[in-house]
MARDOKE-17441 format. One record per residue: residue number from 1; x, y, z of N, C-alpha, C in turn. Coordinates in steps of 0.1 Angstrom, whole numbers. Atoms other than C-alpha are relative to their C-alpha. Example, Ala and Ser with C-alpha at 12.3 -4.5 7.8 and 13.67 -1.06 7.14 Angstrom:
BEGIN
+-----+-------+-------+-------+-------+-------+-------+-------+-------+-------+
|   n |  n_c1 |  n_c2 |  n_c3 | ca_c1 | ca_c2 | ca_c3 |  c_c1 |  c_c2 |  c_c3 |
+-----+-------+-------+-------+-------+-------+-------+-------+-------+-------+
|   1 |     9 |   -12 |     0 |   123 |   -45 |    78 |     9 |    12 |     0 |
|   2 |    -9 |   -11 |     0 |   137 |   -11 |    71 |    -8 |    11 |     8 |
+-----+-------+-------+-------+-------+-------+-------+-------+-------+-------+
***
This chain:
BEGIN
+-----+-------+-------+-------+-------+-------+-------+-------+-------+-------+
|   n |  n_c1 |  n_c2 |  n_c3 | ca_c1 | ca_c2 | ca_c3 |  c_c1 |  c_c2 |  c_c3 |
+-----+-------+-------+-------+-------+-------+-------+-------+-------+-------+
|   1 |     4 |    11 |    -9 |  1197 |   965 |  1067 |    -7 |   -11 |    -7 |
|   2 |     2 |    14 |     9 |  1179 |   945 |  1041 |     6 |    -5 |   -10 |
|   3 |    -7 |     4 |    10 |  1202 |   940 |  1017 |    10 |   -15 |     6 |
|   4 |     1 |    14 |    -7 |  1207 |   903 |  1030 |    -1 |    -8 |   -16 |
|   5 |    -2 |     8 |    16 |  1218 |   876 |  1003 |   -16 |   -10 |    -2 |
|   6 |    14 |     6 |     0 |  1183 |   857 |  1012 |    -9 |     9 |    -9 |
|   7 |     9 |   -10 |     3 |  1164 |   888 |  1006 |    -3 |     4 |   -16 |
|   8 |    -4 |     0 |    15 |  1182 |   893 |   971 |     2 |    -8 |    -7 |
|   9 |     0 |    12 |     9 |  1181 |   861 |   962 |   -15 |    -3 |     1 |
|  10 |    18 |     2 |     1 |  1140 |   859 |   969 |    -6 |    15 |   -12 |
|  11 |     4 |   -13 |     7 |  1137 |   891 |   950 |     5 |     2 |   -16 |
|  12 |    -3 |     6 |    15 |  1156 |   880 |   920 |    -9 |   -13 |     0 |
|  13 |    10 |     9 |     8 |  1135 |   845 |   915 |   -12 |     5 |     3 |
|  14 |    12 |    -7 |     1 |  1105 |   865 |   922 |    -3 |    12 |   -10 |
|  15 |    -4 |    -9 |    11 |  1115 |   890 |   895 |    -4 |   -10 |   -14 |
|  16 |    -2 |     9 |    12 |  1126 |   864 |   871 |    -9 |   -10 |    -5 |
|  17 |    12 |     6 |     7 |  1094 |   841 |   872 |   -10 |     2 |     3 |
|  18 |    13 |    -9 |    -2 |  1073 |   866 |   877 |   -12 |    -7 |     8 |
|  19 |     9 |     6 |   -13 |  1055 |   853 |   909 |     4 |     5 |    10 |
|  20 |    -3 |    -4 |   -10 |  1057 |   863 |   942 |     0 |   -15 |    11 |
|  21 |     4 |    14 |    -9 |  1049 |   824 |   955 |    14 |    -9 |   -10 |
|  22 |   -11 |     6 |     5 |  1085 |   804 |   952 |    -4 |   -14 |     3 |
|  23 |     4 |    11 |    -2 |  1068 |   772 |   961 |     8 |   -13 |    -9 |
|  24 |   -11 |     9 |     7 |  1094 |   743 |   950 |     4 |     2 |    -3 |
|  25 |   -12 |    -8 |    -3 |  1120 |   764 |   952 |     7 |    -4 |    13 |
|  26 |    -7 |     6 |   -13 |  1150 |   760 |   975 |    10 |    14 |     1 |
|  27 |   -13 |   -11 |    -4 |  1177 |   783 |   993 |     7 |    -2 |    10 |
|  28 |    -5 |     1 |    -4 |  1207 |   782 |   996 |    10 |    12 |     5 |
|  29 |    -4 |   -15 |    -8 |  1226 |   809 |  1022 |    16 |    -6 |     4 |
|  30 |   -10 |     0 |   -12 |  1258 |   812 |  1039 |     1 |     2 |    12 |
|  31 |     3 |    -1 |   -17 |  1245 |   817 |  1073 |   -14 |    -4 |     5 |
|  32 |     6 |     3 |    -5 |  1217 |   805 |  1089 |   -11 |    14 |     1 |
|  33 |     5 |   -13 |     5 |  1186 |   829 |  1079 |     0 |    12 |    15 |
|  34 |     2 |    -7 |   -15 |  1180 |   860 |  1105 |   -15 |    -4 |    -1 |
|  35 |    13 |    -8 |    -6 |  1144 |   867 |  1120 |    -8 |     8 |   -16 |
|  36 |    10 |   -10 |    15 |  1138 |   894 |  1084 |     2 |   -12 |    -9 |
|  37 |    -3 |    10 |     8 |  1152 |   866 |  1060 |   -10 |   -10 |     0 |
|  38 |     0 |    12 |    -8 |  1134 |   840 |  1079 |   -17 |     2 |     0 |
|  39 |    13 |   -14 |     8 |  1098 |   864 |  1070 |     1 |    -5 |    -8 |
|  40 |     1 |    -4 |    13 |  1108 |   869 |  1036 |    -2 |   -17 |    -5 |
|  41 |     3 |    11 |     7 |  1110 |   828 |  1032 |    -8 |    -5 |     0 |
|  42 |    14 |     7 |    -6 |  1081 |   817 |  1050 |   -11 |     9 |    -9 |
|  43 |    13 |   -10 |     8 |  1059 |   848 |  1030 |     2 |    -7 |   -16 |
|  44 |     1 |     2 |    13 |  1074 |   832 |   993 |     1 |   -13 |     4 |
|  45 |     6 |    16 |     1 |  1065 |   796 |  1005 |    13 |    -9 |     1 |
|  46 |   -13 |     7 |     0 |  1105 |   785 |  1000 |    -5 |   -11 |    20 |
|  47 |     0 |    11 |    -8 |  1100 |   749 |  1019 |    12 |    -4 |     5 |
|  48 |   -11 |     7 |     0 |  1136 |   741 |  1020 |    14 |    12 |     0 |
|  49 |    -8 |    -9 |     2 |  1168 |   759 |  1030 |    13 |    -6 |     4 |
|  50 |   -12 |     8 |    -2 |  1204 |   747 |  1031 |     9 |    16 |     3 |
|  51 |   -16 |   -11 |    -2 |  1231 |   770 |  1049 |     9 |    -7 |     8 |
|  52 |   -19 |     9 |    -2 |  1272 |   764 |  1058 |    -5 |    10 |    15 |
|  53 |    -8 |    -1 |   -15 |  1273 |   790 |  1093 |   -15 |     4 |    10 |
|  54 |    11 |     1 |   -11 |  1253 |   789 |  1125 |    -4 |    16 |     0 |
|  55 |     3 |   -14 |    -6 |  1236 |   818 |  1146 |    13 |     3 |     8 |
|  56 |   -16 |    -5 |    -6 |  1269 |   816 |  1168 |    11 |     2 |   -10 |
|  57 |   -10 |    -5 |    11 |  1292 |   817 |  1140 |    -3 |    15 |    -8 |
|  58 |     4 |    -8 |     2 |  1273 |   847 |  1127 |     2 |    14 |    10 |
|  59 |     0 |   -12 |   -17 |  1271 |   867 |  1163 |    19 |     4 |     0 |
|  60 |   -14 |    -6 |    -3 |  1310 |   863 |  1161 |     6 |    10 |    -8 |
|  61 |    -7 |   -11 |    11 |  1319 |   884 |  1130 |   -12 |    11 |     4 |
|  62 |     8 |    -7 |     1 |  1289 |   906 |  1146 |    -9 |     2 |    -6 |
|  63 |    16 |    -2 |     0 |  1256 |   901 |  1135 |    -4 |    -3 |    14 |
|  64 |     4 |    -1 |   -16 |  1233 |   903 |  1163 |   -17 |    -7 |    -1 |
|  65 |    11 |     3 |     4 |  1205 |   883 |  1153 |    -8 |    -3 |    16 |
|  66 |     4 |     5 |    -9 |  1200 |   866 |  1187 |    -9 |     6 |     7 |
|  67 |     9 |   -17 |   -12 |  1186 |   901 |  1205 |   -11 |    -4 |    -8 |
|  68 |    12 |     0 |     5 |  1160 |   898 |  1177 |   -10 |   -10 |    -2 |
|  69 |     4 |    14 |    -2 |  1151 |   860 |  1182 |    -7 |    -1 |    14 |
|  70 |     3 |     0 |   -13 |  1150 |   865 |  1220 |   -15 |    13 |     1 |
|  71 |     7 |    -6 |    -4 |  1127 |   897 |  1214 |   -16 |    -5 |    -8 |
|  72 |    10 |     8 |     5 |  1102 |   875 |  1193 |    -4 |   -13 |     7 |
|  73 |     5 |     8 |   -11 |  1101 |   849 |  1222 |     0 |     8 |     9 |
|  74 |    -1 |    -9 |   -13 |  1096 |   877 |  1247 |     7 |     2 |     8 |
|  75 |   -13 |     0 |    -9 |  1129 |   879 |  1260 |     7 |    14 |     2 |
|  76 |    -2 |   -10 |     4 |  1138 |   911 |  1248 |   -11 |    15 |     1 |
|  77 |    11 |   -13 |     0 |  1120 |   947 |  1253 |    13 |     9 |   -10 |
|  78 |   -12 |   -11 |     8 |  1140 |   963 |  1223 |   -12 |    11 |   -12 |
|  79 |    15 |    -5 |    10 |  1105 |   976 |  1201 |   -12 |     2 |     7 |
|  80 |    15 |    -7 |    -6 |  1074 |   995 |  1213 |    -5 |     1 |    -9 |
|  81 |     8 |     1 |    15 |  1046 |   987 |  1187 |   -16 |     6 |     7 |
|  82 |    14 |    -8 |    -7 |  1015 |  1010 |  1191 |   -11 |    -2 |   -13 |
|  83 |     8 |    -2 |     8 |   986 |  1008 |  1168 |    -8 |    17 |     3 |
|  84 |    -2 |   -17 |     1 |   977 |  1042 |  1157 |   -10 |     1 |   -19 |
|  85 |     3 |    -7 |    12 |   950 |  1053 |  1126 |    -9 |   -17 |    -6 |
|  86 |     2 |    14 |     9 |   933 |  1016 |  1120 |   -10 |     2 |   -10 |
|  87 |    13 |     0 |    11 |   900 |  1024 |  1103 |     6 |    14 |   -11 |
|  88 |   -10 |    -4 |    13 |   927 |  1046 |  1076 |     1 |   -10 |    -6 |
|  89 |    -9 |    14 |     6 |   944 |  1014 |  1071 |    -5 |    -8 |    -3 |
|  90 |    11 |    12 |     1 |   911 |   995 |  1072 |     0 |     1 |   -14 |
|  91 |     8 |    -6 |    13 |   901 |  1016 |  1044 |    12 |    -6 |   -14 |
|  92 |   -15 |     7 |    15 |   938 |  1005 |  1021 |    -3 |   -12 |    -2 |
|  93 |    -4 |    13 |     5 |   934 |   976 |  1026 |   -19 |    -6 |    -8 |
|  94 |    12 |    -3 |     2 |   899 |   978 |  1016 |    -2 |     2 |   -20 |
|  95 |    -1 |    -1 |    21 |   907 |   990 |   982 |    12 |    -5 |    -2 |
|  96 |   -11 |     9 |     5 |   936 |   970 |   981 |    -7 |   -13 |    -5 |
|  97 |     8 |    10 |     0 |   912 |   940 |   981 |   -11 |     2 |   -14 |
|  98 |     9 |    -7 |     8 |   890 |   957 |   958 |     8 |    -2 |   -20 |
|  99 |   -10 |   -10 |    16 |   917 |   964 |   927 |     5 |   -17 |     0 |
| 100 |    -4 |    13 |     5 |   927 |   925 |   932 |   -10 |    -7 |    -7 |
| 101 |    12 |     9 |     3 |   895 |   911 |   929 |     0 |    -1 |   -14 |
| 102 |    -2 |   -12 |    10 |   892 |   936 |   901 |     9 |   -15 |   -10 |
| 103 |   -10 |     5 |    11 |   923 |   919 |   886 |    -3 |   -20 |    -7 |
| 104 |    -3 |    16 |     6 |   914 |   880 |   885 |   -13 |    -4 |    -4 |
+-----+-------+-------+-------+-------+-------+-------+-------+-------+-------+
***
């Protein structure tokens, strides 16, 4: 489900010049990004995106991105999200924070 040409195309120039920030970078798709895609460009900074087919052109050969568009404007009840264990996860990110600092 992630194997999305966006995804693999952010993951290759994130490989290749060794950064995780694509900032003046561009992408280009053949469909119009989904909802995960659409994440992954906004997280590597890509300002600029050029694609050839819509979200309705997409829906027709069966992607279903819409349901997941509508359930991120509250249209949709398709995901029940529970928080569960926070002061564990406090703690990760805790020494995650820790081992960067660490690094720069």
């Amino acid at each position: 489900p992630t194997c999305h040409g966006e995804m693999e195309a952010i993951r290759d120039a994130c490989k290749n010049l060794d950064t995780f920030d694509l900032s003046g970078c561009e992408l280009y798709t053949t469909a119009e990004p989904c909802p995960m895609c659409l994440g992954a460009i906004l997280w590597a900074n890509i300002k600029k995106v050029y694609f050839g087919c819509t979200q309705k052109d997409t829906a027709e050969i069966g992607f279903r991105d819409e349901q997941f568009y509508d359930y991120l404007h509250g249209k949709a009840d398709i995901l029940s999200l529970s928080e569960c264990e926070r002061a564990e996860c406090l703690k990760l990110f805790s020494d995650y924070s820790e081992k960067n600092i660490q690094r720069y």
